[in-house]
N, C-alpha and C positions, 0 to 999 in steps of 0.2 A: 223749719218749724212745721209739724203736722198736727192740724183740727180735727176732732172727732166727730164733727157734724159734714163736714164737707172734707176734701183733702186739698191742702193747699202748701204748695210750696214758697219759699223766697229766697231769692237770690242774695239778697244780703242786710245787712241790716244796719240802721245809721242811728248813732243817739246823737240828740239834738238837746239843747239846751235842758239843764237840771232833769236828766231824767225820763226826756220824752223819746220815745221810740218811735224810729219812722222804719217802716217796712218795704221795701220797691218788691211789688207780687211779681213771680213770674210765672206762675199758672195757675188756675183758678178751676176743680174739677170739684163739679157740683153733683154727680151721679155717684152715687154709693159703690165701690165696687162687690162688696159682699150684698146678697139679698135672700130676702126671707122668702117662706116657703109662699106668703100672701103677696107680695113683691112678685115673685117669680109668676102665680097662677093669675094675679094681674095682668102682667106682661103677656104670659103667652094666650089671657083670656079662657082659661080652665078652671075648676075646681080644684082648690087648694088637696081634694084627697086625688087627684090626677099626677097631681104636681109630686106627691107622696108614691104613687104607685110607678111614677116615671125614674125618680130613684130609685127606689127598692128594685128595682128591673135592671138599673144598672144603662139606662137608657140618658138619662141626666148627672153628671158626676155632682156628686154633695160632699158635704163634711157636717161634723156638729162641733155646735158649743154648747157645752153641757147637754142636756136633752133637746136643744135647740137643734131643727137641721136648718143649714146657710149653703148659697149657692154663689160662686162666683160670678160676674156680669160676661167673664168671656168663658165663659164653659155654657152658660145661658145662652149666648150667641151663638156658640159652633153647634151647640142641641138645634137652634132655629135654620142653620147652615145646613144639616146635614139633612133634616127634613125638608130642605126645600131642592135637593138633589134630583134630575131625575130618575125613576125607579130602577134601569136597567144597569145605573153606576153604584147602588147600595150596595 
């Protein structure tokens, strides 16, 4: 079963008397893994039009939904990864 406020998995699923559904969770992930351009200039503590010019460069990978641009959480992290490299392995 997948939620679209959170993502969560279950391992399986038990009906119980007349109808009642019991769930056993087995993972519970509360972090978004798609994030906006205001999520992402949060995170990294920039100006959302930073956040914009770090894509357009080709510096941050993006994608869109509709006119929306989104950023994945682990393309957000290797962007923080490879910034914190030091200079002479870029």
């Amino acid at each position: 079963m997948q939620c679209n406020v959170m993502r969560c998995h279950f391992r399986d699923v038990t009906f119980v008397d007349s109808g009642t559904v019991s769930f056993h969770l087995m993972e519970l992930d509360v972090q978004p893994q798609v994030l906006t351009v205001s999520e992402v200039a949060s995170f990294l503590r920039v100006n959302p039009k930073t956040v914009y010019a770090l894509a357009k460069r080709g510096e941050l990978s993006s994608f869109r939904v509709g006119r929306a641009m989104r950023f994945t959480r682990k393309d957000v992290q290797a962007f923080v990864e490879r910034g914190t490299q030091p200079e002479e392995t870029r």
